[in-house]
N, C-alpha and C positions, 0 to 999 in steps of 0.2 A: 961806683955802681954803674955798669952798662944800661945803655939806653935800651929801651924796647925793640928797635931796629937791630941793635948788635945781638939782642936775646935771642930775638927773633932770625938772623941769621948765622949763629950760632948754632940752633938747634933745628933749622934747617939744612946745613951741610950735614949736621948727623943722619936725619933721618931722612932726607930729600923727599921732601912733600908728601909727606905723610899726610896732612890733614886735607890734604887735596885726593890723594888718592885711595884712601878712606872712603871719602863721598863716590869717588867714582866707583869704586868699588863692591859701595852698598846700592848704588841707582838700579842695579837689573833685580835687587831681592825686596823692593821696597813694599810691597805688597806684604810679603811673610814679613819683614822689620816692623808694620803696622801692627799685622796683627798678633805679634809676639807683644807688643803693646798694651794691645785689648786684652788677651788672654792670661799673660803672665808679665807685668808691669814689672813683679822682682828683678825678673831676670834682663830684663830689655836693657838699663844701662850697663849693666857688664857684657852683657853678648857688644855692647856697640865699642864697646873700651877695650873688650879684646882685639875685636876686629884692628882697633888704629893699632893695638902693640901689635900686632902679627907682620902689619904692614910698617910699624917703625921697625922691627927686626931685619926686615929684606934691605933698610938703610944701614942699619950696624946689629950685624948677625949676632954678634958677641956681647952684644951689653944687656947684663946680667939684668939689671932693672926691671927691664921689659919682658923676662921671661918669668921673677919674681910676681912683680905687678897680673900677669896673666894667672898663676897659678894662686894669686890672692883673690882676683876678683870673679875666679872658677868657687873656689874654696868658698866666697858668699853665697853662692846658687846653692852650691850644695850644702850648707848648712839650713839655710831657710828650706830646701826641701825635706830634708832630715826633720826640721823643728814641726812643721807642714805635713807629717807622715806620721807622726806620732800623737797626732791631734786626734 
């Protein structure tokens, strides 16, 4: 089993600092990331989760996962609004 070090730069040569630039990323919208929070809590952790796949993409454009993963954690918003619409 690989160390946490090896996992850890492993899965940063794929995606080169994604979880860094992620943050930096979200730092100018923080204000609307707040209050996507306040107002629609559903959706806040998958808008943030996309946000890192979009940016792990621009590390390895091709890896199927991250495009997967995106259109799954789209796919929850949109069910809960769906569910939420018909209330």
């Amino acid at each position: 089993m690989p160390s946490i070090e090896e996992f850890i730069k492993a899965r940063n040569s794929q995606y080169q600092d994604a979880w860094l630039k992620t943050g930096l990323m979200a730092k100018p919208v923080v204000q609307e990331i707040a209050l996507l929070l306040l107002e629609f809590p559903e959706a806040w952790y998958s808008w943030v989760i996309i946000l890192n796949k979009l940016v792990r993409i621009l590390g390895d454009h091709r890896h199927i996962d991250s495009w997967r993963d995106i259109a799954g954690y789209a796919t929850l918003v949109v069910e809960h609004l769906e569910k939420e619409n018909k209330k």
